[in-house]
N, C-alpha and C positions, 0 to 999 in steps of 0.2 A: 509478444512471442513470435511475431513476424520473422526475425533477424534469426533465429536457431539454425534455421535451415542454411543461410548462407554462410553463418561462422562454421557451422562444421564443415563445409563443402574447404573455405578456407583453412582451416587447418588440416582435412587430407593431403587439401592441394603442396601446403610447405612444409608438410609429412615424407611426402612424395619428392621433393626437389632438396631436402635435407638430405636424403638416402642418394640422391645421384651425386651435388655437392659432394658427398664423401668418398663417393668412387671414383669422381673424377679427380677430387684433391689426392688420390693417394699416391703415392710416388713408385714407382715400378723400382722393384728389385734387383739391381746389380751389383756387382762385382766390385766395382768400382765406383766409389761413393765417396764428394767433397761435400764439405761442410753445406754448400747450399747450392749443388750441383747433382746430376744423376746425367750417366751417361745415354744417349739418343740412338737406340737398338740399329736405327737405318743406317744413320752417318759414321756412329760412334766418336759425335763430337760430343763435348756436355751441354745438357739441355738445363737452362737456369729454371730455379724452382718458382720465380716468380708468373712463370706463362700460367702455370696452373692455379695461380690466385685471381689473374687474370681471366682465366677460363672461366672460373665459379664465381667471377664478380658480373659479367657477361650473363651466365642464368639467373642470376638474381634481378638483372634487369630485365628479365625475358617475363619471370615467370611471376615475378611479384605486382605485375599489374593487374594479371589475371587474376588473381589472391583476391586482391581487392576491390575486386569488381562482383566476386563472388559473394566476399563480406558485406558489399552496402547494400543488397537486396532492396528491390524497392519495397517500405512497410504500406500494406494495405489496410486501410478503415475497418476497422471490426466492432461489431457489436457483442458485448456480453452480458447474460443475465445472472446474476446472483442472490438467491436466496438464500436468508440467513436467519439464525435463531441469536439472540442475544440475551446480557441478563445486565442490569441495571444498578450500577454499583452505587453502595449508599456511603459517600464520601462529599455528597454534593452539600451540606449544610441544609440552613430552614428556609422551607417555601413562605412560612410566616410564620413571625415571633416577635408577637404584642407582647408591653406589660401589663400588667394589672391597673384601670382607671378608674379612681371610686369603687364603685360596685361591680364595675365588670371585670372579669377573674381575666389573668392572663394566658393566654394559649400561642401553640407552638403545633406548629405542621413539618412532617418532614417526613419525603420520598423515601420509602424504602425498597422490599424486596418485588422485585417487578422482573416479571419477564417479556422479552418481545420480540416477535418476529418481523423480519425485515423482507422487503423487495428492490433490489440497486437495479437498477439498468446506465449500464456506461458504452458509448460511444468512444472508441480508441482512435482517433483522425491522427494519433502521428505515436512513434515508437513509448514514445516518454510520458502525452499527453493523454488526458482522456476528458471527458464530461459528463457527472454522472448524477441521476436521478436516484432521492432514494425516499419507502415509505415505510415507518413502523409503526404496529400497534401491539401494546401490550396491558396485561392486568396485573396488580399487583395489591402490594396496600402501602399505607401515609400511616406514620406513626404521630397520635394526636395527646396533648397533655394539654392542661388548663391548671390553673392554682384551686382550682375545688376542689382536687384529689389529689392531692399531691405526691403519693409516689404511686400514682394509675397511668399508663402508658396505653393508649386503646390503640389496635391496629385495625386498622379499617380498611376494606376493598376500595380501588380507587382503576380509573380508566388512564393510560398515560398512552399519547399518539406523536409522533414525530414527522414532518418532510421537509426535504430540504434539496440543494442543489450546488454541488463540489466540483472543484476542477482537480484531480487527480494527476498528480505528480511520481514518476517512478524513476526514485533514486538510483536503481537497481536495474537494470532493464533483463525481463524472467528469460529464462534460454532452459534449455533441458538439464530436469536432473537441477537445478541450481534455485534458491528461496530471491523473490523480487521485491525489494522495500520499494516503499509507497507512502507519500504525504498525499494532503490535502486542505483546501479551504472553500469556504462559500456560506450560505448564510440559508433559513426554513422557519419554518415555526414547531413551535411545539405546544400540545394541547393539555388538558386534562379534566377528567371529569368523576363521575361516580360520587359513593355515597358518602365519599369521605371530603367534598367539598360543597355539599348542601346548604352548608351555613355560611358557607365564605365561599361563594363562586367564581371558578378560578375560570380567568382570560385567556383565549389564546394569546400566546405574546409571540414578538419574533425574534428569532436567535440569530447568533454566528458561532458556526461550526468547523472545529479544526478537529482531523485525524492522523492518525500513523497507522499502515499496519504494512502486514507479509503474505504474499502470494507463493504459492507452491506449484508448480507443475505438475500434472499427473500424466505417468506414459511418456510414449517418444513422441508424439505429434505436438507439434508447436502451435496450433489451432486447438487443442484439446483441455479436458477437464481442470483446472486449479481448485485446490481448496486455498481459500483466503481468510486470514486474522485480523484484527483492527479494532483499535479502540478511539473511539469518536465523544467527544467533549464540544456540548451544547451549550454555548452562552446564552442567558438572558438576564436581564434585569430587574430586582422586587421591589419596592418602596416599604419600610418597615416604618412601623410607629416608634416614637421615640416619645412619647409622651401627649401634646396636644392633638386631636386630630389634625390639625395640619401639619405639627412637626411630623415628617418622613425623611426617610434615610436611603438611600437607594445605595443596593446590594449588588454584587454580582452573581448570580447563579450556574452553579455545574450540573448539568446533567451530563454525568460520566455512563459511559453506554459500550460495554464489551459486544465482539460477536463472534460466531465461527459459521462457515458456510459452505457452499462450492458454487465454484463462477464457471459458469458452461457458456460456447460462443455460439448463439444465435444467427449470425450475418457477418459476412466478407468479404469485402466487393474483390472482383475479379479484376 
């Protein structure tokens, strides 16, 4: 949001030299008017009409450097913190799903409704780039089946925790009044705990994490409040029984994670 200030300084400024361009291109009113001629009030010789494109090709050189020196403002480091509430989209597939061996009944674990609150702290070192830290913890529950009951679905309370560390890409770079996309990638862990993994205790493992979202401006101050969007997709990987204990299958797992929030700036070096 650095750059705000000096694109609007730059479009006053060719705001401004637009309106003179026009006064100087207009051609004075006489009497006697050739095709690409007007007569010269002093001498009353004809004054060709190219001096005047000439004239406003002259301020264009004058004035468009200043433009652009207004435009490139130099961007300054900023820290921003954003706090944010999310909720845990159940699209991700099973955390585990055995079959049935011999006697022991088949079971099936799968993430559901889960809510979580987040803390980002990003570091913005250049207009586009950023670095950002982020930490969630949320409770929810795991939808649990086994082949003993066969149409019983038990949801259980379950702990689900996320951190990770993204390099922040802005597609968009935010300016006032106008929404700034945003990618991302980097790589955290993800936890989980609670009572609905008592019997099959589940690991931390470690992820890679890609996101998208959209940043809003709020106000006129280019240093000032956004609320921010983003939906963040947590990779990691399961090992499924396919039959013997040592046959395993490795999965890829989604943890799909919405959020809404608002990023306030902390720090801005001078």
């Amino acid at each position: 949001m650095g750059g705000t200030i000096g694109n609007a300084q730059c479009l006053k400024t060719l705001r401004v030299f637009a309106l003179w361009v026009a006064e100087v291109a207009r051609i004075p009113e006489a009497g006697h008017l050739k095709s690409s001629m007007s007569l010269n009030q002093n001498t009353g010789r004809p004054f060709a009409r190219w001096r005047y494109a000439l004239l406003a090709a002259v301020g264009v050189g004058i004035a468009t450097p200043g433009a652009v020196a207004q435009a490139q403002t130099p961007f300054k480091p900023t820290v921003r913190f954003t706090p944010s509430l999310g909720l845990y989209l159940p699209f991700s597939g099973y955390l585990i799903d055995e079959p049935q061996r011999g006697t022991v009944p088949a079971l099936s674990k799968r993430q559901i409704q889960t809510g979580i609150a987040f803390g980002r702290m990003a570091l913005w070192f250049r207009r586009r780039v950023a670095v950002e830290g982020s930490c969630g913890y949320g409770r929810g529950m795991v939808a649990i089946h086994d082949s003993t009951q066969a149409r019983v679905v038990s949801d259980i309370g379950a702990t689900l925790w996320l951190a990770n560390v993204t390099g922040l890409y802005r597609v968009v770079p935010d300016t006032k009044r106008q929404l700034s996309l945003f990618t991302g990638a980097g790589v955290g862990v993800v936890g989980r705990s609670g009572q609905a993994w008592l019997d099959t205790p589940a690991r931390t493992v470690a992820s890679a994490v890609v996101l998208v979202g959209v940043s809003a401006a709020l106000g006129r101050r280019d240093d000032g409040h956004a609320i921010r969007l983003q939906v963040e997709d947590n990779l990691t990987s399961a090992h499924f029984n396919v039959g013997l204990p040592s046959e395993t299958r490795v999965r890829l797992h989604h943890d799909l994670i919405w959020s809404l929030g608002i990023s306030v700036n902390l720090w801005r070096a001078r």
